[in-house]
N, C-alpha and C positions, 0 to 999 in steps of 0.2 A: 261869372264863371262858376259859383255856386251851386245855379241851377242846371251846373253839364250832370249829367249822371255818372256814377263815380265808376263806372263801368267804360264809359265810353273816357275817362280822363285818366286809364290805367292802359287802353288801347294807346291812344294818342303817346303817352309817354314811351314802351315801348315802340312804336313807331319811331320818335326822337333818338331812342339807344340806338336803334336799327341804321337810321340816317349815321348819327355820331362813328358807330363803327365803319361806315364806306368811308365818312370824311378821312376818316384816321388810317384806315386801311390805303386809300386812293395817293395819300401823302405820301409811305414811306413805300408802297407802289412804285409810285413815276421814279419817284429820287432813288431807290436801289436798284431800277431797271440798267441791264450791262447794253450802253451806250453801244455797244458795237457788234454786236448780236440784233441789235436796234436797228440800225444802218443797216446790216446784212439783211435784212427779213424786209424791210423799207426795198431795198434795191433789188429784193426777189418781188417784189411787187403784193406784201401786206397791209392791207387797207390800215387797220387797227396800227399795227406799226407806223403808219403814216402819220395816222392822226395823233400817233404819243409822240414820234418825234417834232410833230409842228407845235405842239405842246410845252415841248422842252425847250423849246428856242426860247421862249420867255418866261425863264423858270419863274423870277418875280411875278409875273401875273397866276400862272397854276397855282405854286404857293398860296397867294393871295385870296385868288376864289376859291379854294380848299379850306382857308381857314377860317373867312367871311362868311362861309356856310356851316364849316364844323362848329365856332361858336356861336351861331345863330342857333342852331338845333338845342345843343347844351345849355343857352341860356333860358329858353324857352322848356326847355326839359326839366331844368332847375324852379319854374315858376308855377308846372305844374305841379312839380313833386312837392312844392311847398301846399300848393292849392289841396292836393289832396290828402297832404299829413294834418292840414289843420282844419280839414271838414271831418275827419276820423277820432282827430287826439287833440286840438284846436292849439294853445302855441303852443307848449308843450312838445308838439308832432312836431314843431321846425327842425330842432335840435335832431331827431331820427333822422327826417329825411334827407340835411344834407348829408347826414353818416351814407344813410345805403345806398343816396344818389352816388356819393362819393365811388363807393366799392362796388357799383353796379359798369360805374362809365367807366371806373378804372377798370375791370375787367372782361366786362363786354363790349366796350366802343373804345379801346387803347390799347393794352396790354395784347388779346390774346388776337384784335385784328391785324394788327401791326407786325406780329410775331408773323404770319400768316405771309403777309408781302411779303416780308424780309426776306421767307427763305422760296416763296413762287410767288416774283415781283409781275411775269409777263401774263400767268390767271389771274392778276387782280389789276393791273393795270390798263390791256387792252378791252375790256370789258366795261370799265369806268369814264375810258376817253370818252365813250359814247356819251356819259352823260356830262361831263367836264365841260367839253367843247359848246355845246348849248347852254348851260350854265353862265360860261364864261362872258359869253354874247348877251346875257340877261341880266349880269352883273357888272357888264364893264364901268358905269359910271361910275359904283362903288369900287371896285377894284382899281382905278385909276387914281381915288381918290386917297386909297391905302396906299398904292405905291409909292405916288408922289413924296407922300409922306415918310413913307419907310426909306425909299430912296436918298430923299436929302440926307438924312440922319445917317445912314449907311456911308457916305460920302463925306464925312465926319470923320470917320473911324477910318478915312483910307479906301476904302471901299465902292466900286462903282457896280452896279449890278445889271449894268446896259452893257458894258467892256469886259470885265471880269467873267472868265468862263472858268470854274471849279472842273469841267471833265474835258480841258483841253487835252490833244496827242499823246500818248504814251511817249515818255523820253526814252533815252535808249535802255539804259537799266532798267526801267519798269518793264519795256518791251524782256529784257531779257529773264526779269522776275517769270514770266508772264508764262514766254518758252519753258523755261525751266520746271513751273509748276504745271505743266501742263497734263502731265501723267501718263495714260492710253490715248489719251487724243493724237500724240505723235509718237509715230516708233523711237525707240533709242536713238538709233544712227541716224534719224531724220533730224531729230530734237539738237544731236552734238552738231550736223552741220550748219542748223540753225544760230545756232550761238557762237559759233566760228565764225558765222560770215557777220555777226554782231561784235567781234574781239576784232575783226581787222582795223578797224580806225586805231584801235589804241594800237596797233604798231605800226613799226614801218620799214621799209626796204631794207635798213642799215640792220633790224633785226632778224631775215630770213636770209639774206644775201650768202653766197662762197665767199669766205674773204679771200682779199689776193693773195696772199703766201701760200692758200690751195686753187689759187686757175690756173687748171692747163689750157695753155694756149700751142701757135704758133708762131714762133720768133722769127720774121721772113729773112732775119741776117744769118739764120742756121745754112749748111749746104742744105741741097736737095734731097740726097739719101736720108739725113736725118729728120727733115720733115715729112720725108714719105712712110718712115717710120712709127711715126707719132701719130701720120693720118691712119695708116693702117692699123695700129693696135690702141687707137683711142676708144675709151668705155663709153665716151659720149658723142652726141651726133652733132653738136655746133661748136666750134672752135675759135675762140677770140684769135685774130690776126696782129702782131702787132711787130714794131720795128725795136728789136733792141732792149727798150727799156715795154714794162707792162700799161706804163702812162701814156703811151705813144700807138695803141690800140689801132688799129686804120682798117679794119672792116672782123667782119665775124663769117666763119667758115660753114657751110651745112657738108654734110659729109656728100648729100648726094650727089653735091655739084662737083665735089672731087671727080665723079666718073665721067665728068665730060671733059676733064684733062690728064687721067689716068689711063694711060695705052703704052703699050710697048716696055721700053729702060724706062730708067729714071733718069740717063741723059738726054733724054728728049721732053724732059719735064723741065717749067722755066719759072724764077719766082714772077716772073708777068703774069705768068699763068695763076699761079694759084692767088697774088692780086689781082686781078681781071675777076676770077669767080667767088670773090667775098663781097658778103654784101655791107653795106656800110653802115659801123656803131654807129646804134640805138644808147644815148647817156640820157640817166635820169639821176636826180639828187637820190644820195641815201637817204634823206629825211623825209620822202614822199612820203605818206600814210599808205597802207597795202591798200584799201577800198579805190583811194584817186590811184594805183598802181594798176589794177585791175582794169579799168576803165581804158585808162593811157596804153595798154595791152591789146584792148580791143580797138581803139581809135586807132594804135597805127600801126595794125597788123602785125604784133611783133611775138617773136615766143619769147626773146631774152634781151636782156639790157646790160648794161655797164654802169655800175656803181659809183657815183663821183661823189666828194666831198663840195665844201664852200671853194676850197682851193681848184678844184678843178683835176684834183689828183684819183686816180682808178684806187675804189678801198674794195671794190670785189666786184661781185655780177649775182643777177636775178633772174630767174626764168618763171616762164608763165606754169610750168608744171612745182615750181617751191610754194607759188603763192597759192595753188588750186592744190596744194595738199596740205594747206592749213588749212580748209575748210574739209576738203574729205579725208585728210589723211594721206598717209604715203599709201601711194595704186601703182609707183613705179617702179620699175627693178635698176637698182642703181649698183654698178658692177663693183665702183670705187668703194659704196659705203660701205658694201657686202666684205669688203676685206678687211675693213676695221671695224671692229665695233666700240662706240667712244665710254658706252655703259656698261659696266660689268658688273654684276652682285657679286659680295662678298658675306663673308659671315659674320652674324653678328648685326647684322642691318647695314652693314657697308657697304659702299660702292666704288669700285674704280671708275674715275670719270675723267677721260681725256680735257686739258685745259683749254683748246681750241672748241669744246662745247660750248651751242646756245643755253643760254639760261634758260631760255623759254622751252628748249627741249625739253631740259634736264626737268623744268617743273610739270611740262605735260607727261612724261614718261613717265617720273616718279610719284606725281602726286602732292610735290612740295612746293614750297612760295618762296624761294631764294630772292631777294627783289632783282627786282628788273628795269629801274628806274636809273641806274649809272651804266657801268661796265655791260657787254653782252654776252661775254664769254665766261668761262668759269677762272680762267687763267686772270683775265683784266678785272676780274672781281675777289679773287684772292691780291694782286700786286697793289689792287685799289686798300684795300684794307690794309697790310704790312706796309707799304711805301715803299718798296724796295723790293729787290732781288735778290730770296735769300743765299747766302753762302753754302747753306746744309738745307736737312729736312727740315722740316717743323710744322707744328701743332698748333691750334688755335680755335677758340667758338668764334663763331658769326652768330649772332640771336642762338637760335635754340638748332642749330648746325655745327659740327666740329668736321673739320678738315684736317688732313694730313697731307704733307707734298709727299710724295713718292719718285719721281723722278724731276728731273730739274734741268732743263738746259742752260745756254748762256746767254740768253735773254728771256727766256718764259721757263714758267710749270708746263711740264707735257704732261704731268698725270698725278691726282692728287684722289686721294680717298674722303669721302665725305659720306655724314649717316646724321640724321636727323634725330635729338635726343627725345 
């Protein structure tokens, strides 16, 4: 090699840096390309994209042939830089050249290639397949011969790299990392019903539900004048039916079927009648998760359901417009809620908050993390914490929450003050 000209062995070397930086570049390339922008451009039908994701299937081998050729280049790069330091400075020159081979390939075939993919993985990756892919096929003996090897060993540690996939599925919280950072890519309002329709599993029925103590229904053992009453100045359009007790529920009323028994007196109205045109409760556990609620909605045609416990007992009702405004929000005009309002600000950072409130409300309106993991109401989540039913007002933290009862029946808080410190 002494008689190459030292012209042509300063060529060749840079040639070596030049390869060394694709190797390097090609590696953290493929490995930072977004797996799903990958898929997307594959299934628009990108050739390049093709050939990185058939690539990817066998990261051990890419890998492999990446690196089978990166230190091939380096070593050989390393023998000329030696060749040429000690035909200039004879040994002496070793000592230099591993220096400036050192700070040459750290920063023109490592550092500032690598930097490069990191932050445009799909300009250096698709480009590269090209030569990868061929590569790979000229190398597989070797590269078979690495794995095998690297595999067993891997396999050691736990590790299977046939089985083992590093960019399986987004879980759900990544998914919802994912949404959330997503920025301009999705509007505001797009973005929140995305992430609502990601919070439905964590709840369930028993958390959006009317509880019983507010269903209006029809009690078919009222007279008739008083149920004609009820049908005519009800705020809402379906009516639970039921006999006497609310556990005893036996069909659900739509208003507009009252008009095909609504003619003339009301003594010519019969309770057959208004049993004849109810249709018959839909029960679903309060424990169902709202996502499987949703579903069970659509499967059996239903807009509202009846709330049961293990027991079998009515703890309230659900409709399809509570569950479709946890995702969009209230779009309804609800005549009942409009008369109450359960949240009030006060001064001070205070708030009046009816005890029959959801927690979950209270934390979406407000902005706060009351938990949500026992009681649902604000009322079952103060009596949870005192044990009791206080005699008087009283005062109290929860975490970094202080409450006050403000009104008090005789068996719940109807209305308690609470402000977050």
């Amino acid at each position: 090699m002494n008689e190459i000209p030292i012209g042509l062995l300063f060529a060749a070397l840079a040639v070596l840096v030049l390869l060394s930086a694709f190797f390097s570049s090609s590696e953290t390339g493929m490995m930072a390309i977004n797996r799903y922008r990958l898929r997307h451009l594959a299934n628009k039908g990108n050739n390049s994209a093709k050939r990185v994701s058939k690539l990817l299937q066998r990261p051990d081998r890419l890998i492999g042939v990446i690196l089978i050729g990166n230190n091939l280049v380096n070593n050989a790069a390393a023998a000329i830089a030696t060749v040429i330091a000690t035909t200039l400075y004879g040994q002496a020159g070793i000592v230099w050249s591993t220096v400036l081979l050192t700070l040459v390939v750290l920063i023109f075939s490592e550092v500032t290639p690598k930097t490069i993919a990191a932050l445009h993985p799909e300009k250096i990756a698709f480009p590269a397949s090209w030569i990868l892919r061929p590569l790979l096929i000229l190398l597989i003996p070797a590269v078979w011969l690495v794995n095998g090897i690297s595999n067993r060993l891997a396999r050691l540690f736990g590790v299977n790299p046939l089985t083992d996939n590093a960019n399986e599925l987004l879980r759900p919280e990544e998914l919802r990392t994912a949404v959330d950072e997503a920025g301009d890519l999705i509007p505001d309002q797009h973005q929140g019903m995305l992430l609502n329709i990601l919070d439905l599993e964590k709840a369930t029925v028993e958390d959006i539900m009317v509880p019983r103590n507010e269903v209006v229904g029809l009690d078919i053992e009222e007279d008739v004048p008083t149920l004609m009453e009820q049908i005519r100045s009800s705020a809402y359009t379906r009516l639970p039916v039921y006999e006497g007790d609310i556990n005893n529920i036996i069909g659900v009323m739509h208003l507009r079927n009252a008009a095909k028994f609504i003619y003339g007196g009301d003594e010519t109205i019969t309770h057959e009648a208004i049993k004849r045109f109810a249709r018959e409760p839909y029960f679903v556990p309060e424990s169902t998760p709202l996502h499987v609620q949703l579903l069970n909605f659509q499967k059996e045609k239903r807009r509202i359901a009846i709330a049961v416990d293990e027991y079998g007992d009515v703890q309230g009702i659900v409709t399809l417009e509570d569950l479709l405004e946890e995702i969009v929000g209230d779009f309804t005009t609800n005549l009942a809620e409009e008369e109450q309002q359960e949240i009030s600000a006060l001064e001070n950072d205070w708030y009046a908050i009816e005890g029959s409130t959801s927690i979950r409300d209270i934390n979406k309106q407000l902005a706060w993390d009351l938990p949500v993991d026992g009681p649902k109401t604000l009322n079952g989540l103060i009596l949870e914490h005192i044990e009791s039913i206080p005699a008087g007002h009283m005062g109290f933290s929860l975490g970094k929450f202080q409450l006050e009862t403000t009104r008090i029946s005789n068996n719940m808080i109807e209305v308690a003050k609470v402000r977050r410190q």
